[in-house]
N, C-alpha and C positions, 0 to 999 in steps of 0.2 A: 320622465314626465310625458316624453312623446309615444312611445310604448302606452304607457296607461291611459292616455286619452284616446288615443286607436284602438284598444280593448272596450274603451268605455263607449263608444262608437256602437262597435260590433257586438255587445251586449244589450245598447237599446233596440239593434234592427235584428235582433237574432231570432230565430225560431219561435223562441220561447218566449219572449217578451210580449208585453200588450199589444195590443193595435195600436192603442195609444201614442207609444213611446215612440214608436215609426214612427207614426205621423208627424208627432215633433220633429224627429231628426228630418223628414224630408222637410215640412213646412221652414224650416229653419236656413229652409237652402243649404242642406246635408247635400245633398247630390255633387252638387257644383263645388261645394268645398272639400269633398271626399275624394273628388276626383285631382284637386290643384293638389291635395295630400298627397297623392301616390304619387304623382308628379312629381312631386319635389322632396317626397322621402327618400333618404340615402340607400342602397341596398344591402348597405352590410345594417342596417335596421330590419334584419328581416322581422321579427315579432309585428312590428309596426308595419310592413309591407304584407303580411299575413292578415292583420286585423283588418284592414281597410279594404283588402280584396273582397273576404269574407261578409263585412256591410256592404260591399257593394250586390255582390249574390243576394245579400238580405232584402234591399233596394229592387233590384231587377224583378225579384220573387210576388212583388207587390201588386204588377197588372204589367197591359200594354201600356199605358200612356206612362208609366216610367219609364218603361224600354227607352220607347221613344226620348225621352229626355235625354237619358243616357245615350244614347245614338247622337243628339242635336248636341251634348256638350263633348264629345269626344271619346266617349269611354274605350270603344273599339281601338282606335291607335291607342290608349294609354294601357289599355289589358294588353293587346299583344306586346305593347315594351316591356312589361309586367314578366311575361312567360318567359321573352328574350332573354331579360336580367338578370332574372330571380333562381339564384340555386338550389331555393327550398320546391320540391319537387310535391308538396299538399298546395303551398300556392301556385303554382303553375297551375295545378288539375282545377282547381276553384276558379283562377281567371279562365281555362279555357274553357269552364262547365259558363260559365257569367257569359262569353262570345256566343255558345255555341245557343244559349236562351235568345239573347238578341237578334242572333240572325233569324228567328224564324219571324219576325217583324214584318219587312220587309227587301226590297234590292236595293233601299237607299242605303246600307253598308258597304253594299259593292259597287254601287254607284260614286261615294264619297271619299271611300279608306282603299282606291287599290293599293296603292304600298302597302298597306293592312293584312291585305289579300292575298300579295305576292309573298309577305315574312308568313303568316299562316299556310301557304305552301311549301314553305322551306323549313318550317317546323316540322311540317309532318315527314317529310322526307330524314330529317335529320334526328329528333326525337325516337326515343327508344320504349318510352312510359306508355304501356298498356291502356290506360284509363285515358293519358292524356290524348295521345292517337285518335281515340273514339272519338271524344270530343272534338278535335280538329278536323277528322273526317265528316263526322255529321254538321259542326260548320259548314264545310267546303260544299256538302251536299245540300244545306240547306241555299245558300252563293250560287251552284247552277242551277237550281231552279228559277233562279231568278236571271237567267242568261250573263251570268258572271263573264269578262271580258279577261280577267286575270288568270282562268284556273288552265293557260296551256301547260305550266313549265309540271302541274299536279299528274297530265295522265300517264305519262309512265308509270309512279309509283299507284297510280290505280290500274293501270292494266295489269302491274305486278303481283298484287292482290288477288287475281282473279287465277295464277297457278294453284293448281291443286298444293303441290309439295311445299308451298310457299308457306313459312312460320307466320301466319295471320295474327295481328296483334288481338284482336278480340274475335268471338265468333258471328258475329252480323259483318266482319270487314268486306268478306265476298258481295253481301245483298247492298252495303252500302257503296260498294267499289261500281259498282256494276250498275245501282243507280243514278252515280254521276254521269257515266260516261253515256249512258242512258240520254240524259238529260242535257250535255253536251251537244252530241251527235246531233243536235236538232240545231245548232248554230252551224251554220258552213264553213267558217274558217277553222272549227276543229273536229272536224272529220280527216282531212288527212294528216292530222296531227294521230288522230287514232289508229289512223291504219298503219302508218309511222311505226307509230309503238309495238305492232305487231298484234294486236288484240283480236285479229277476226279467227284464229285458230282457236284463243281461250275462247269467246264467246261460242264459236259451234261445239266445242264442250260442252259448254255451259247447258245448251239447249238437249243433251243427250242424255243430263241428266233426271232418272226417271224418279227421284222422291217426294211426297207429296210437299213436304219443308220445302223446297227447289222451286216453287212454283214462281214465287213473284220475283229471284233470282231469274228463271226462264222467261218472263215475259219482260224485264229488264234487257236480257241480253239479245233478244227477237228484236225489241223497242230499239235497240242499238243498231243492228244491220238493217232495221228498216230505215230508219233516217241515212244512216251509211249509202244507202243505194239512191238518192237521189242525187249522188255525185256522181255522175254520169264514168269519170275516171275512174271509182272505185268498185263500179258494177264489174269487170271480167275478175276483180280479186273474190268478190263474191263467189264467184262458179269456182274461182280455182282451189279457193281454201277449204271447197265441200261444204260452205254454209248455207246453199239454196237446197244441196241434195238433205243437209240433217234437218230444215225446215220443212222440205216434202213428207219428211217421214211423220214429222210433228200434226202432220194436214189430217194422218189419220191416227191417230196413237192408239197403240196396243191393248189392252187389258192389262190393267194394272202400272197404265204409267200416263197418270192425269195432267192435265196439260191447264193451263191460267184460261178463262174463256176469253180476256181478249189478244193470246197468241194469236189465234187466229185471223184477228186483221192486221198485226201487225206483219205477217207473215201476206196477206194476198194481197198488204201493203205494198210490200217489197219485190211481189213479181208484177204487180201493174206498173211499177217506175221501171222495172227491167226489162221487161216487155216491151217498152215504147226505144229500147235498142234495137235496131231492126240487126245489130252482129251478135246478139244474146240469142236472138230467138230460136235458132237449132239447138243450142247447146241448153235451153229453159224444156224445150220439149224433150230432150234424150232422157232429162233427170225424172220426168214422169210430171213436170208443169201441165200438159190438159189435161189429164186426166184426173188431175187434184182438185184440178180448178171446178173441171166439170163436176164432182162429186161433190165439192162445196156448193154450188148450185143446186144439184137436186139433193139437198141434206134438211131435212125438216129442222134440225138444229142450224145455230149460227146467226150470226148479228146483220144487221142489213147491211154495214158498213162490207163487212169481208162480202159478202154477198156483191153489193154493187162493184165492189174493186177486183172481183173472178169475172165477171161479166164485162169488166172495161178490158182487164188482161188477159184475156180470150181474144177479145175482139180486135184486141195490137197483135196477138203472136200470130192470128188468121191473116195479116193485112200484108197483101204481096206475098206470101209464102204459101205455094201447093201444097208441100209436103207436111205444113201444120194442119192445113183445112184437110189434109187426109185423113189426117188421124182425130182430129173432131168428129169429122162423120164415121170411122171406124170405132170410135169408142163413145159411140152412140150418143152424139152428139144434136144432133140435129131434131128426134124425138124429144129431146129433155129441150130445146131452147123453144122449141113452139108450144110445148106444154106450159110452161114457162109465160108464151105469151099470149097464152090465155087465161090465166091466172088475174083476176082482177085487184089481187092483194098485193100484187109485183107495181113496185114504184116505176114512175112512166120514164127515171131517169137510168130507173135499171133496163125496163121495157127496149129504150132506146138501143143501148149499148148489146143487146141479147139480136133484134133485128139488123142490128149495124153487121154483129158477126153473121148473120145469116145472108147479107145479102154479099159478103164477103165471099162465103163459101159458095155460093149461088155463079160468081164470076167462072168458076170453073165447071165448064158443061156437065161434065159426069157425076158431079153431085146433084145438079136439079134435080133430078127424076129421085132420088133420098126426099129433096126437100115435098116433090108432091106427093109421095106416095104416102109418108105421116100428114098430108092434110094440109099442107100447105098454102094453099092458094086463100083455103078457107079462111082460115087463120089470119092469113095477111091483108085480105081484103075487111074481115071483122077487124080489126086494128087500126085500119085507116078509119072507120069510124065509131069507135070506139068514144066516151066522151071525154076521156081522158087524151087522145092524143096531141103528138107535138107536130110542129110542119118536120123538125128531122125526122119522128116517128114517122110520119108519112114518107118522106124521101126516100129512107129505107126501103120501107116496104113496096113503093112502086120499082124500085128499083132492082129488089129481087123479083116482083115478078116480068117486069123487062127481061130481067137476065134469063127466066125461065120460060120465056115466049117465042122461045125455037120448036119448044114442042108443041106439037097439036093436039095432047090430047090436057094440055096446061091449058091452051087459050079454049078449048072447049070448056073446061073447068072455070075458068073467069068469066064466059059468058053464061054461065049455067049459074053464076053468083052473083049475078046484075054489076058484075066487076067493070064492063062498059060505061054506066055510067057513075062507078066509082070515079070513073077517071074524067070523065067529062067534068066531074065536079071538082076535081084538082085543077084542073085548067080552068077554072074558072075561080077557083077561089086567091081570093087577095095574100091570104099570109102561106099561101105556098113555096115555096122556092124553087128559084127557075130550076133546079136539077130536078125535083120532081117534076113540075113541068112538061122537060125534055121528056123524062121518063114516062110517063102519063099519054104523053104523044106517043 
């Protein structure tokens, strides 16, 4: 009798039935009572533990505001006790197919069921069932999206995932492996849980490879050591595991090995946070860092984001370091950042950070005469009034030409550009700030 009424359940909500017949069984308060059913069916009733999971799939399939039901009466704990119990391995895969629907709801599952959370972690690690794996992993991945609190004890067996030789339980396990950890790496307390696990070697693999299928795999695993690298402790494993030098390589890719378009900021993501290391910055330049950087810069392709973030990590790896401002201005640096700031279509926040490196490079005397001979003064003094500028824009730019007013054939050039009473008008204006000011004087 208990069997046939569980069939008879999962025949009104099935597939094929009317809309109808749903609606009775929900209106009837089927939900709530389908749910105390599985509850309290024995588990050697599997036929009965089979039909009810199955209505429940039938239920969930209906809309979100069932989910939702199903979420506010419990279903999440009573599905995963479901998979725990049950030896029939079609119902495991249908409860964990019913989880893996719910989760895309919302975080109020992983907000509510972490025990839920943690035994869906320990399934996946201990489960062997192909179909069901997927399931649980696309769970878990839909959980860190949602900044899941639970899924540390998961990244090993997702980093494990990400070896090549590794027996993958399905073939998306790599893109799905790799977008948790993805999506993790953005919470701080499990980033050194990732580095832990040993993942930044898989990941620079990951990024080497050159298939066009690879892509959103590649900008997953880029997405990963960019968030990685604002753990200021995990930046020297960066250099040493060779994931900055296979990202440089990425900066320009080859023919015939196409790259995701937002690699790229996720990569000039990761050298403006390494950048602001002032012990990174020799070893960011020896890899070919300015010179990437500068070529992201003058590249008619590319997002404003990577854009603005070459322009900020430029202007860290110049700050106090001779030997990087050398090689800015040796690799023709200095041409491209005033062309740059003449550019009216250059955002003023980018603007800033391009002058900031210029008057950086300006502090050391033997590059001025670079800075005036591409036009310099011109440039700097059109900037200051410009309609767009900021009081830092201005700071800057008096302050490279301070720095360039040892020479006289500079301050010839300033007074030959009514630059006199550019400056007058700095000292005189209210939203200046004192270091222009000084500078100005």
């Amino acid at each position: 009798t208990h069997y046939a009424a569980s069939c008879a359940l999962q025949n009104l909500s099935c597939k094929a039935a009317p809309l109808s017949h749903k609606l009775q069984v929900i209106a009837a308060g089927g939900t709530e009572t389908i749910l105390a059913l599985l509850n309290e069916t024995p588990p050697q009733y599997a036929g009965s533990v089979q039909a009810v999971v199955y209505t429940l799939r039938s239920i969930a399939n209906q809309g979100d505001d069932l989910k939702r039901r199903m979420i506010a009466l419990g279903a999440v704990q009573t599905l995963v006790s479901t998979i725990s119990g049950s030896t029939d391995h079609s119902t495991k895969g249908v409860a964990a197919a019913v989880i893996r629907s719910l989760s895309f709801i919302s975080g109020r599952v992983v907000q509510d069921y972490p025990a839920a959370v943690a035994t869906l972690t320990h399934l996946l690690m201990t489960l062997d069932d192909p179909k069901i794996q997927k399931c649980l992993m696309e769970t878990l991945q839909n959980f860190s999206v949602h900044g899941a609190a639970y899924l540390g004890p998961a990244i090993p067996r997702f980093v494990q995932l990400l070896q090549p030789n590794e027996g993958r339980p399905f073939p998306e396990a790599e893109e799905c492996a790799a977008l948790v950890l993805h999506n993790l790496a953005v919470a701080e307390e499990y980033r050194p849980l990732i580095l832990e696990a040993q993942a930044l070697p898989l990941l620079q693999g990951m990024l080497q490879n050159p298939g066009t299928q690879q892509r959103r795999v590649q900008l997953y695993a880029m997405g990963c050591l960019h968030y990685l690298s604002f753990d200021k402790t995990i930046v020297p494993h960066l250099v040493t595991s060779g994931a900055v030098h296979t990202a440089m390589g990425l900066m320009n890719p080859a023919p015939g090995k196409p790259r995701h378009p937002l690699v790229l900021e996720h990569i000039t993501g990761m050298l403006l946070n390494m950048a602001q290391c002032l012990e990174m910055q020799q070893a960011l330049a020896h890899v070919g860092c300015i010179e990437g950087l500068l070529r992201e810069l003058g590249a008619s392709k590319g997002t404003a984001t990577s854009k603005h973030n070459s322009a900020v990590a430029l202007n860290y790896l110049c700050f106090e370091n001779a030997e990087n401002k050398r090689k800015v201005v040796e690799a023709g640096g200095v041409p491209l950042i005033l062309a740059l700031m003449r550019m009216a279509q250059v955002p003023s926040q980018h603007r800033e950070s391009l002058v900031a490196t210029l008057q950086s490079i300006s502090v050391e005397g033997g590059h001025c005469r670079s800075i005036f001979e591409h036009g310099g003064v011109e440039a700097l003094l059109t900037l200051m009034s410009s309609p767009d500028r900021t009081p830092v824009t201005i700071e800057y730019a008096v302050g490279t030409l301070r720095n360039m007013g040892s020479d006289a054939a500079v301050l010839e050039a300033v007074v030959a550009c009514e630059g006199v009473a550019h400056m007058a008008q700095v000292l005189e204006d209210s939203d200046a700030t004192s270091a222009a000011k000084d500078a100005a004087a």
